[in-house]
Backbone as a printed PyTorch tensor [residue, N CA C, xyz], in Angstrom:
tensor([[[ -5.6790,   3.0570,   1.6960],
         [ -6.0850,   3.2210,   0.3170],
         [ -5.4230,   2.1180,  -0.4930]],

        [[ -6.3450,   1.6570,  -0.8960],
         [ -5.5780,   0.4210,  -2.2700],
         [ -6.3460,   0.7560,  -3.4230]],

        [[ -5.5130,   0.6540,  -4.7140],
         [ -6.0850,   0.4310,  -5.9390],
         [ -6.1480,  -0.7040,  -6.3480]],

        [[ -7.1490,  -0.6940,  -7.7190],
         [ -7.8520,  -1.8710,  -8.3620],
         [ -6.1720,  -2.5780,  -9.1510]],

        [[ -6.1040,  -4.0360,  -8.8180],
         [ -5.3490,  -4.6300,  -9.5630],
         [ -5.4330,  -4.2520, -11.2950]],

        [[ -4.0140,  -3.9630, -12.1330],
         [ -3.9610,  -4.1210, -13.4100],
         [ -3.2110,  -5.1530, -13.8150]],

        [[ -2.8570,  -5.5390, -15.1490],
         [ -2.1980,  -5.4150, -16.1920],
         [ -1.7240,  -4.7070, -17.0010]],

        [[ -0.2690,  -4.6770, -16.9150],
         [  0.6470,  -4.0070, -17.5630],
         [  1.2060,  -4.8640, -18.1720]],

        [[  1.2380,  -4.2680, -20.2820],
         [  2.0750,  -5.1980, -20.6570],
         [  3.1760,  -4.4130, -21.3930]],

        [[  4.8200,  -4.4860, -21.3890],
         [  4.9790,  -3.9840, -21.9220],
         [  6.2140,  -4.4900, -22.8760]],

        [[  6.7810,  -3.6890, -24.2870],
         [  7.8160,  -4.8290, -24.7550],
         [  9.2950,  -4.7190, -24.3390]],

        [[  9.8760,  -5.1950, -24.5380],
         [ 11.5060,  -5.1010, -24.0350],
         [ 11.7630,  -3.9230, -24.4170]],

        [[ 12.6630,  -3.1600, -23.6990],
         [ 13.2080,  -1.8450, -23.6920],
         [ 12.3290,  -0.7180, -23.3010]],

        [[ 11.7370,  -1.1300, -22.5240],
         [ 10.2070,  -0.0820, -22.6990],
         [ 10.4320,   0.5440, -21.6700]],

        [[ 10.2360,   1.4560, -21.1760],
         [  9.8550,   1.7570, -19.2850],
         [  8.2230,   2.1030, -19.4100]],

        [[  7.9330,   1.6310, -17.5440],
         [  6.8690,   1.4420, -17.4820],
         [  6.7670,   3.0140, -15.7930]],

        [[  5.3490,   3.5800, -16.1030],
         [  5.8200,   4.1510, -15.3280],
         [  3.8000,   4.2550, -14.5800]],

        [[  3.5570,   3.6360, -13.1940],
         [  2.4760,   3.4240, -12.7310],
         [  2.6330,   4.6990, -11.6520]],

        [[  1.4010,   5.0100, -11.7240],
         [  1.0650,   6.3480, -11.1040],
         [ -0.0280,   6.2080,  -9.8560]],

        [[  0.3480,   6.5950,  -8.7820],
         [ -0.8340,   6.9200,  -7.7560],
         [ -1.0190,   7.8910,  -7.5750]],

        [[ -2.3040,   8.3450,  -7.5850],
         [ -2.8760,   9.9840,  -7.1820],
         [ -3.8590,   9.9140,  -6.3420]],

        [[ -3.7110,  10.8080,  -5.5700],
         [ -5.0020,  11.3390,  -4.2040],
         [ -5.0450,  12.7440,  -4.1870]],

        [[ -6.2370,  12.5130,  -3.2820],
         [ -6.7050,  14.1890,  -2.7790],
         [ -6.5730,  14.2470,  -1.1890]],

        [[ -6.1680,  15.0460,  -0.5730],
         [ -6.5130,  14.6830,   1.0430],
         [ -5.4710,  16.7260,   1.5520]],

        [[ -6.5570,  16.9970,   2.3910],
         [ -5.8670,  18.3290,   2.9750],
         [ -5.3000,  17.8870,   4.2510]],

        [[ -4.8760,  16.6950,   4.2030],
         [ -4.4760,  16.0810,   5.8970],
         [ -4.1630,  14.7180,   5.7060]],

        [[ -2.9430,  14.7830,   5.1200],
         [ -1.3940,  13.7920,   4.6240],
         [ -0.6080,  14.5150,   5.3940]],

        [[ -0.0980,  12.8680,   5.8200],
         [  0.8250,  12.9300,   6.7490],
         [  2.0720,  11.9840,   6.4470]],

        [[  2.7370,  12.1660,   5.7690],
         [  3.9480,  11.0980,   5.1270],
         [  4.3810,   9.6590,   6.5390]],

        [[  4.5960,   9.9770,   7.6300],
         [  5.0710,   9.1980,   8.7110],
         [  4.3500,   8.5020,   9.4030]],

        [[  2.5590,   9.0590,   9.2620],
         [  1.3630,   8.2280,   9.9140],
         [  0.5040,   7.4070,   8.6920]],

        [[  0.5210,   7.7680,   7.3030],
         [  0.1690,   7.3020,   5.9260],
         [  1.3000,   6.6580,   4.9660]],

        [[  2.5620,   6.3670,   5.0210],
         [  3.3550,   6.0270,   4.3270],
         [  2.7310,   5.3460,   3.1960]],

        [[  3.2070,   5.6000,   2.1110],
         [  3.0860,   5.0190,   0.6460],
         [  3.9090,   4.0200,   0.4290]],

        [[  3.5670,   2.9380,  -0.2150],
         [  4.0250,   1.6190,  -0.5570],
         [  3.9120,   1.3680,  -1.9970]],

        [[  4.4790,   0.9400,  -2.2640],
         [  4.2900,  -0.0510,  -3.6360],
         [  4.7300,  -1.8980,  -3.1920]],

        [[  3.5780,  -2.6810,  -3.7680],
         [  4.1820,  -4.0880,  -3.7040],
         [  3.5230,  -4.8000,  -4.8760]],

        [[  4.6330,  -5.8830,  -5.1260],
         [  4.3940,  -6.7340,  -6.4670],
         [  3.4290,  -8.0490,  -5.5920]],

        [[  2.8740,  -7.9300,  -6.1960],
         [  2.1150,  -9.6600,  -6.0050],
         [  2.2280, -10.2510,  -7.4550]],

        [[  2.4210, -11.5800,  -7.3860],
         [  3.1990, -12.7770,  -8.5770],
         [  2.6600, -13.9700,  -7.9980]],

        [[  1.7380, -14.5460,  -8.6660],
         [  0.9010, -15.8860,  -8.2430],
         [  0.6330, -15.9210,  -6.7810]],

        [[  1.6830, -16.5880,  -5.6470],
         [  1.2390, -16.2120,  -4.3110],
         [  2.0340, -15.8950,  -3.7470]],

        [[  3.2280, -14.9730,  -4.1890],
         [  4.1200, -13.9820,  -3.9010],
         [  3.7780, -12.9390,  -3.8840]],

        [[  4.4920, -11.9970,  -2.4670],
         [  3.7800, -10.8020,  -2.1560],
         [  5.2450,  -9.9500,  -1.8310]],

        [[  5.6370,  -8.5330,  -2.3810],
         [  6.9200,  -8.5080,  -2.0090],
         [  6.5450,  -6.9180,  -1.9190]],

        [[  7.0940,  -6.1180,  -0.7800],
         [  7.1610,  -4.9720,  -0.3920],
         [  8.5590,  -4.0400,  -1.2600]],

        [[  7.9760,  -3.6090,  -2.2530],
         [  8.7230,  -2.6190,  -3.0150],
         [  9.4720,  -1.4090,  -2.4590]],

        [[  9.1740,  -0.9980,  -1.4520],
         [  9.6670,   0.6420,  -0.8200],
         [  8.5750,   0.8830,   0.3540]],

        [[  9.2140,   1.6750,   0.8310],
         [  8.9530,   2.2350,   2.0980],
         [  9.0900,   3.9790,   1.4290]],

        [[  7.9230,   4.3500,   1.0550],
         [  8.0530,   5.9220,   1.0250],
         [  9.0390,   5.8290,  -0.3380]],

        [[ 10.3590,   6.9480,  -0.0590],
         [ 11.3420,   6.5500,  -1.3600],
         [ 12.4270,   6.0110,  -1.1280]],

        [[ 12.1100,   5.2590,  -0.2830],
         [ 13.0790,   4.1540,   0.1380],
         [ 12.7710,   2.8010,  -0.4760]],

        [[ 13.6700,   2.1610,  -1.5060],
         [ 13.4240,   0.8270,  -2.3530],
         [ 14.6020,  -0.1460,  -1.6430]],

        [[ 13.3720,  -0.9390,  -1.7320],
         [ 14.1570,  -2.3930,  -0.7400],
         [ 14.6680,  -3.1870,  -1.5070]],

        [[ 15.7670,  -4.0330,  -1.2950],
         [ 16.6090,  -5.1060,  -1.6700],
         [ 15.4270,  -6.3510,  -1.9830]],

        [[ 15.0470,  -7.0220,  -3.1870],
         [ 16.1180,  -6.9380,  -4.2650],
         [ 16.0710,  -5.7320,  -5.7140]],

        [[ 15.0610,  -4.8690,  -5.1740],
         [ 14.5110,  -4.2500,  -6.0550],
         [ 15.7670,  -3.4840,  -6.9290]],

        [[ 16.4620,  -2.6370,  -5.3780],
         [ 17.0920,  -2.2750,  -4.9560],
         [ 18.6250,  -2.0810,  -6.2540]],

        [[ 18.8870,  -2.9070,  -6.0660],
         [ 20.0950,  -3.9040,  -6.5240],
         [ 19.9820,  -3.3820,  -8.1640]],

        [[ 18.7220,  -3.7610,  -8.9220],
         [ 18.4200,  -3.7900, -10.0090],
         [ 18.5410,  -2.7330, -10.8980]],

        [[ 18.7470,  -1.6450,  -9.8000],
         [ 18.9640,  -0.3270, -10.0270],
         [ 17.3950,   0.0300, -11.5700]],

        [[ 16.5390,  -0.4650, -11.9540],
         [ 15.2150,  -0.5250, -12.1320],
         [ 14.4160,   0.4800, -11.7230]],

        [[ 14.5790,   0.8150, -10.1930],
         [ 12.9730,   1.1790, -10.0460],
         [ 13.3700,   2.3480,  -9.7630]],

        [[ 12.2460,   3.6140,  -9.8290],
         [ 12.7290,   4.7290,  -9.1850],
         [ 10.9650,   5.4350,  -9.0750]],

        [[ 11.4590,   6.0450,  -7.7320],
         [ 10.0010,   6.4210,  -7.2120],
         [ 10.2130,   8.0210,  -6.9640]],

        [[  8.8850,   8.5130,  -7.3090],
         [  9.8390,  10.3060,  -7.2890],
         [  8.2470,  10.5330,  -6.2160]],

        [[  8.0000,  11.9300,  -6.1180],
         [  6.5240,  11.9560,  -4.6690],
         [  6.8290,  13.7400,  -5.1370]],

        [[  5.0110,  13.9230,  -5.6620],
         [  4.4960,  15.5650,  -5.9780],
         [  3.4510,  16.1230,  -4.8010]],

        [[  3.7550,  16.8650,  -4.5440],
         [  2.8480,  17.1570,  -4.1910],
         [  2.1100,  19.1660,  -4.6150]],

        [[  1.2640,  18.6260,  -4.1840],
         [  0.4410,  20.1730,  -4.9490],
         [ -0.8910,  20.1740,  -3.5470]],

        [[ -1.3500,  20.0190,  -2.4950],
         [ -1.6580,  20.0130,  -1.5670],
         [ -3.0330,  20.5030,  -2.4630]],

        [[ -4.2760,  20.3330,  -2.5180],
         [ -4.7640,  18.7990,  -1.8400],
         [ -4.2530,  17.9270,  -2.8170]],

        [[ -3.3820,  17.3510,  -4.1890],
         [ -3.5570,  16.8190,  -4.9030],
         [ -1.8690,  16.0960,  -4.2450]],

        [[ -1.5930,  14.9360,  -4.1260],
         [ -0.2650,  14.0170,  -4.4820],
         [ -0.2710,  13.3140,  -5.4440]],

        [[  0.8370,  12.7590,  -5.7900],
         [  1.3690,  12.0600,  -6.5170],
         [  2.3160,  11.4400,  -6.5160]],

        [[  2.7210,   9.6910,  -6.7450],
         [  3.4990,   8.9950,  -6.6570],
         [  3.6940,   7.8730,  -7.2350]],

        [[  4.5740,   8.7640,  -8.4940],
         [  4.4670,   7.4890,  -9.3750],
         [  5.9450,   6.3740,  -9.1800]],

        [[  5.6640,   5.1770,  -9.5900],
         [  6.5930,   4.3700,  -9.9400],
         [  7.2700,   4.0740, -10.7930]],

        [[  8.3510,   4.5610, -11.4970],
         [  9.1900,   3.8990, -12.9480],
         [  9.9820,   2.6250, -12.8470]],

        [[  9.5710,   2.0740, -13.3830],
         [ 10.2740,   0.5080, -13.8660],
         [ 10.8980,   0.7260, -15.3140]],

        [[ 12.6440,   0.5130, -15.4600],
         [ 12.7740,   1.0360, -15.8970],
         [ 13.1900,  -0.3980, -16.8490]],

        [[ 13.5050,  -0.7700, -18.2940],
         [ 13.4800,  -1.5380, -18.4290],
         [ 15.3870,  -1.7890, -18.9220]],

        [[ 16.1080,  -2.9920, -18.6340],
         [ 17.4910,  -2.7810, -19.5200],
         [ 17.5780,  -3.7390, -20.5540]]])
């Protein structure tokens, strides 16, 4: 599953908080893992593994990923948080 590229703009101090939602009665966290990644001109960078956030994201102490679920409905949003 991929979503449609956006734009997000937002002003200093802001948090930003991008949301993925599905339907599925047959999610499987370990055979479907959820990702988030930034693409930046022709930079491509793997944000997390599930709610696991990778270095340098990491570091920035920034991002935080939380995971709902309500079976058939998930949810997994991303907060970028701004300092």
């Amino acid at each position: 599953m991929t979503t449609d590229s956006q734009v997000l703009v937002v002003n200093h101090g802001q948090t930003l908080e991008m949301l993925c939602k599905f339907s599925t009665y047959e999610f499987d966290m370990f055979n479907n893992p959820i990702v988030w990644k930034k693409f930046q001109r022709s930079e491509e960078h793997q944000i997390n593994m599930m709610g696991n956030i990778f270095e340098p994201f990491l570091s920035t102490k920034r991002f935080k990923i939380s995971f709902g679920a309500d079976v058939p409905r998930f949810s997994f949003p991303l907060h970028v948080i701004s300092k």
